[in-house]
C-alpha positions, 0 to 999 in steps of 0.5 A: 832682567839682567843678572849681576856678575858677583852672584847671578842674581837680578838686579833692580833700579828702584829710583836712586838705589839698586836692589840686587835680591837672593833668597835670604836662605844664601845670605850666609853665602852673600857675606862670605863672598863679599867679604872674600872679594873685600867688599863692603856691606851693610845689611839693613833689616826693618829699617835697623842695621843688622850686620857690617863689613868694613874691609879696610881696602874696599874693592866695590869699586871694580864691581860697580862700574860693571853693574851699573853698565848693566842697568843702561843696557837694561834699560836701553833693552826696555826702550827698545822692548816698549817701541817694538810694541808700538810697532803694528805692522808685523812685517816690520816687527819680523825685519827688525828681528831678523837683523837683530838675530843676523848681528847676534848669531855669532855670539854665545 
């Protein structure tokens, strides 16, 4: 699972949502940094609003793009999880996984 830029946390896709989850001990935290970084949140709690922030220059825009380019890559890996496991020659599985280690090696 893929983790997100602002907090470090997992992000989620749950059909047409993104459901980015911090253990709601930090949520303190979550709110004084998305409000420091100007944006907006609606914190929904048992199908009630609970809290708003309306900044009146929202900047979700600079960090969106970003977490959704995460979701494709995450699912892209999950594809490519998913056809490794089909594969059942070992062999190939191993050559797969070297030339994915040689094109990686350099990176951190």
């Amino acid at each position: 699972m893929w983790k997100n830029k602002l907090f470090n946390y997992k992000i989620l896709e749950l059909k047409n949502n993104i459901k980015i989850g911090f253990p709601l001990n930090n949520i303190d935290m979550v709110k004084e940094k998305l409000e420091n970084l100007k944006i907006n949140y609606i914190i929904v709690k048992d199908k009630t609003i609970d809290d708003i922030y309306a900044h009146e220059y929202n900047s979700f825009k600079e960090y969106t793009s970003s977490v959704f380019d995460i979701i494709s890559i995450n699912n892209k890996v999950d594809k490519l999880c998913n056809k490794l496991k089909n594969i059942h020659d070992i062999s190939i599985i191993n050559d797969i996984l070297t030339m994915i280690d040689k094109v990686i090696e350099n990176y951190p």
